[in-house]
N, C-alpha and C positions, 0 to 999 in steps of 0.2 A: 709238642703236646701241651695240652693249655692247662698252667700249675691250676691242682683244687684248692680253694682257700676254704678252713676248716672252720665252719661257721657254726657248727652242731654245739645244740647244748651238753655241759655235763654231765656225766653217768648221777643218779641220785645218789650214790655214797658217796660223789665228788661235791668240797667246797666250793659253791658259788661266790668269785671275788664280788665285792661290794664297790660300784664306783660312782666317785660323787662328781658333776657339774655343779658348777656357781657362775651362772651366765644370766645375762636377759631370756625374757619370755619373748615369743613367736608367735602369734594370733594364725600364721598362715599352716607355722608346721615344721617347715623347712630348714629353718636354724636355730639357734639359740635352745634354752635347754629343750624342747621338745625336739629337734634334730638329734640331738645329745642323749635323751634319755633313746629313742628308736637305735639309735648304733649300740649304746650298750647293750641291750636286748637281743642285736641281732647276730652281735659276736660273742654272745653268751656269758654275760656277767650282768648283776643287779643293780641295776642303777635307782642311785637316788640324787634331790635337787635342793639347789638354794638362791631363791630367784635374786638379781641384783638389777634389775630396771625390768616395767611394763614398758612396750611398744606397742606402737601403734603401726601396723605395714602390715604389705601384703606382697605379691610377687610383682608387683610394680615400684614398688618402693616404701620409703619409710617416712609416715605423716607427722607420728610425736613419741619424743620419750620424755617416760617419768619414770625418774630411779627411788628408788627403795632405800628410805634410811637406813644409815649407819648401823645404826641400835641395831633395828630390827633383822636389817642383814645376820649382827653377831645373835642375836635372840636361837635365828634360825639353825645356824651352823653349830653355835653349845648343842641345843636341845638333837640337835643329829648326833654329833659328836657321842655324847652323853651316851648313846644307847646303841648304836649302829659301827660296827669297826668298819674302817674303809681302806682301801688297800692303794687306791688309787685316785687323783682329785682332777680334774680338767678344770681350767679357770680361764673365763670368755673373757664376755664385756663385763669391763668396770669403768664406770666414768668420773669419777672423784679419786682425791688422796684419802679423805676419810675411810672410802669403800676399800681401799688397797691395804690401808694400816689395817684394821677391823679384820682381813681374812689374813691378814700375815701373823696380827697376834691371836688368832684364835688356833690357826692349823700351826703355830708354834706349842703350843700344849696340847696337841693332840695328833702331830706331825704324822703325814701318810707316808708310805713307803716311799711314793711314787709324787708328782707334780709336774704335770703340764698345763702349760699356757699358750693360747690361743690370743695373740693379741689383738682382738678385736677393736677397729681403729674407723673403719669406713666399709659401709653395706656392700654386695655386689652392683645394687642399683648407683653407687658413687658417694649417697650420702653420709656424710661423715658423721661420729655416732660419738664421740668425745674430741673435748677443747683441751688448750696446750694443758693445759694442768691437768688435766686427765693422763696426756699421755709421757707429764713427767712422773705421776706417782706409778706408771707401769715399768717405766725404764729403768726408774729407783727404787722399786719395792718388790714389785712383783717378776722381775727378769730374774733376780740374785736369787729369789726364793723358788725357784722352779729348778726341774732335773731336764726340763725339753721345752724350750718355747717353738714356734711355727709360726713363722713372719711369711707373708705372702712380699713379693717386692715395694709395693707402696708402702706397708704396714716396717718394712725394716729401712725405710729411707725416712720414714719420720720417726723411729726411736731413735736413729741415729746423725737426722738434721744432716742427710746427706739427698746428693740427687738419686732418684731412683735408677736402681742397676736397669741396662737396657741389653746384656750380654753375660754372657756364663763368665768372661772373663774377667766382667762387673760383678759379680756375685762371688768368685772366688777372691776378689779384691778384699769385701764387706768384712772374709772370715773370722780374722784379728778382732775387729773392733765389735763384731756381733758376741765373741765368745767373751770380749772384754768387760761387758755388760754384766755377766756374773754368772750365766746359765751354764750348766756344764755340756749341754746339749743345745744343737740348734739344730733346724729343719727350714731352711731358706725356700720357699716354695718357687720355681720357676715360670707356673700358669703365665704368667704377664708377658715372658718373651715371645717375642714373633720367631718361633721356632716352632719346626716340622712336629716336633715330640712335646710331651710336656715335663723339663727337667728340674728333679729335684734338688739342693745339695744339703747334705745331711753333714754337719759338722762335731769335731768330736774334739777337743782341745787344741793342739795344732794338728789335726789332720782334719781332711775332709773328703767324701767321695760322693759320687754323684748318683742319683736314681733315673732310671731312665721310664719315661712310661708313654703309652701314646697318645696322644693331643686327639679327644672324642668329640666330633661337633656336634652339639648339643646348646641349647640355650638354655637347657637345666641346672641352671651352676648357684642356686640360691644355695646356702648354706654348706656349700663343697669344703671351707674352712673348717666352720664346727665342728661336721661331722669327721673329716680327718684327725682332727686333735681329739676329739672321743676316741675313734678309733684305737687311736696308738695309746692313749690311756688303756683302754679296756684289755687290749694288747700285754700292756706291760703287767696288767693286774692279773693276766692267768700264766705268768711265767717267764715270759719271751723278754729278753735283753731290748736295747735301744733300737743298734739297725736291722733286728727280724722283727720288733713289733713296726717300725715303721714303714717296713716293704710290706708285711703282712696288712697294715690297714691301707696303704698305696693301692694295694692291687684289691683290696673290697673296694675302696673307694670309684675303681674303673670301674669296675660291675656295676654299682650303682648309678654310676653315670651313663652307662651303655644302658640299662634295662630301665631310665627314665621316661624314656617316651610311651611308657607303658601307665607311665598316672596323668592327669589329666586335674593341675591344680594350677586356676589363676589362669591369666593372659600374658603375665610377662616373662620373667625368669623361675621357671617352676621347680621341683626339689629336686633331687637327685629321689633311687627308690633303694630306701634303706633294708626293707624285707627282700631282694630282687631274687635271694637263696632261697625266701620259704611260700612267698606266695607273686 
């Protein structure tokens, strides 16, 4: 029987959690905070934003970015802070050390419950979207400061300057040195293996256990990252523990993958379809 994933908004005398992205902007839709705000919404929590780079792409790929000063980054995130409680934060692309310090001392005086990171490293089109120094202020700053990061395989072979896992028994290898980074949670995503299924491994100090889910063919995979790491924030923002928010945004995530071929955006890798429950 095919589990329901409970996608329905709350009763109106129920709290709507508040949850924050601090990612690049998307012109197509598909990732970055506009993939991010549509997940929040569809698994029923408020989402709000705080841009850290304009791009330039579409579902062929990515032509320029220009990131968002420092300053102005913290300008955004106080004046949120200030007036908005947030329960839960999801944090994409950062491409500097300054952007990394900037959100670590800010959500240090205003710390959310919750903290997930989405290490946004390289597009699905290949283009890599941060230089070394980018991806040491994320290894150093922003890994220790998170409760769940989500490394896709490429994305956890350059935090950790190692070769990319090519086997499950490559990935349980990783587990040590990924949880040694500082996160208390990791979500090693398996998409990359050439394997029948698409397996996850979901780490949790010294233990680890695996997700299993089916491999959808589809060329809709722009923004399948983002929107996963939203997920499992919005997840933990209405209640659910680490491994039910991340099976619970797992299996929305298939849906939306399976009910893509229903939008019609772009010529290349077009979105997954984040409403695929309501419309």
């Amino acid at each position: 029987m095919k589990q329901r994933i409970d996608t329905a908004p709350a009763s109106r005398e129920a709290t709507i959690a508040n949850v924050l992205t601090i990612a690049g902007s998307d012109p197509s839709g598909g990732a970055g905070i506009q993939a991010d705000l549509k997940t929040f919404s569809a698994l029923g929590t408020y989402g709000t934003s705080v841009i850290t780079a304009l791009t330039a792409q579409n579902t062929q790929g990515v032509k320029g970015v220009f990131p968002v000063p420092a300053d102005f980054i913290a300008i955004q995130l106080k004046t949120l802070l200030e007036d908005v409680p947030i329960t839960a934060v999801k944090i994409g692309m950062v491409a500097s050390r300054e952007v990394a310090e900037t959100i670590r001392d800010v959500l240090a005086k205003s710390p959310p419950r919750w903290i997930v990171l989405d290490p946004v490293m390289v597009a699905k089109s290949g283009d890599t979207l941060v230089d070394e120094k980018g991806i040491r202020a994320v290894r150093e700053i922003l890994v220790p400061l998170s409760d769940l990061i989500t490394p896709n395989l490429p994305e956890a072979s350059m935090l950790l300057d190692k070769p990319t896992p090519t086997s499950r028994r490559d990935m349980e290898a990783l587990s040590a040195d990924l949880t040694g980074l500082g996160a208390a949670n990791v979500l090693l995503k398996g998409g990359h293996l050439h394997d029948e299924g698409c397996p996850d491994l979901l780490i949790q100090e010294t233990s680890f256990r695996w997700l299993e889910g089916p491999r959808i063919e589809t060329r809709n995979l722009h923004g399948t990252g983002c929107s996963l790491s939203s997920a499992i924030a919005a997840c933990l923002a209405k209640g659910q523990d680490v491994p039910d928010a991340v099976e619970t945004a797992k299996q929305w995530l298939g849906e939306a993958l399976k009910a893509s071929h229903r939008l019609s955006v772009g010529s290349g890798q077009g979105p997954v379809h984040h409403f695929h429950a309501w419309w």
